[in-house]
C-alpha positions in Angstrom: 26.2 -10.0 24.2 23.0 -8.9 23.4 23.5 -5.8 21.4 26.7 -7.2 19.7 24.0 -10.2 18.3 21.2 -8.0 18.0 23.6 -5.3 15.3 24.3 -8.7 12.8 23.0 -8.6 10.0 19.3 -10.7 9.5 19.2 -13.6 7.8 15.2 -13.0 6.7 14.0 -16.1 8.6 12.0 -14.6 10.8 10.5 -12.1 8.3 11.1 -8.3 9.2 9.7 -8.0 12.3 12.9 -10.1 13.0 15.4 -7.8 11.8 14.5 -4.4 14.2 13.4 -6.9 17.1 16.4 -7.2 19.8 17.9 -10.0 20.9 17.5 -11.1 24.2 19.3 -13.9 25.9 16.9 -16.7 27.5 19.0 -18.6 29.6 22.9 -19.2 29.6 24.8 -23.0 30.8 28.1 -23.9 30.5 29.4 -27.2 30.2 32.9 -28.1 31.7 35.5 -30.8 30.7 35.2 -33.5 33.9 35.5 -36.1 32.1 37.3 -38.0 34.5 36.0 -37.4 37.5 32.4 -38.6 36.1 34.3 -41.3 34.9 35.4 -41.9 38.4 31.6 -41.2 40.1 30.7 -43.9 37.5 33.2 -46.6 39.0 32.5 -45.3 42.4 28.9 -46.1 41.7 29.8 -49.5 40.2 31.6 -50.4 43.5 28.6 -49.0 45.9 26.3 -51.5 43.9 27.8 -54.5 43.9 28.9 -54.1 47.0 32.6 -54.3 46.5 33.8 -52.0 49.7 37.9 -52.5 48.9 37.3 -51.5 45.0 35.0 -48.2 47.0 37.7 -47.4 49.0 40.1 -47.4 46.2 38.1 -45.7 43.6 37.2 -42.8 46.6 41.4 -43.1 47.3 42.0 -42.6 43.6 39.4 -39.4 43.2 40.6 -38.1 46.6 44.4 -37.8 45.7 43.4 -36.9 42.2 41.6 -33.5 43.7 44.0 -32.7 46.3 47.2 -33.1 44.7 46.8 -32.0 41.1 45.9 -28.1 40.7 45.8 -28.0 37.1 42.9 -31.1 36.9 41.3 -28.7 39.5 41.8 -25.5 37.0 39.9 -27.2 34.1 37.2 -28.8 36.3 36.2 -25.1 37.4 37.0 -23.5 33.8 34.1 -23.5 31.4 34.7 -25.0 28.2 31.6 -24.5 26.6 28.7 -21.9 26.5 25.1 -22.2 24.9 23.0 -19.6 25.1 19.2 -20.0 24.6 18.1 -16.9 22.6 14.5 -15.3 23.0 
């Protein structure tokens, strides 16, 4: 990735020490589509405190069968679904 970004073209922002410098790549995070189970943490956190141990042990229930039973919820939970890469 960093020789395919450091043969663009320069933009001329950095003045022209920018355009024969290389690009080098910082630091790299992903961010993934779960949604739903934070959605579900957020409930279950709800439950723990306010103390409501039957709406707890339905919300864990829920998240529980969710994440055993459902492969494809599991698939995109694991599969990146965005990248941002911090440049030098």
């Amino acid at each position: 990735m960093e020789k395919r970004l450091t043969f663009f073209p320069a933009l001329g922002m950095d003045g022209p020490e920018g355009d024969v410098a290389p690009v080098k790549i910082g630091m790299i995070n992903f961010a993934f589509d779960n949604a739903e189970i934070i959605y579900g943490l957020k409930k279950r956190g709800q439950a723990i405190m306010n103390e409501e141990w039957r709406e707890l042990a339905i919300v864990n229930d829920n998240l529980t069968k969710r994440l055993n039973n459902n492969q494809d919820l599991m698939d995109k939970l694991q599969t990146p679904a965005v990248c941002f890469l911090t440049l030098e």
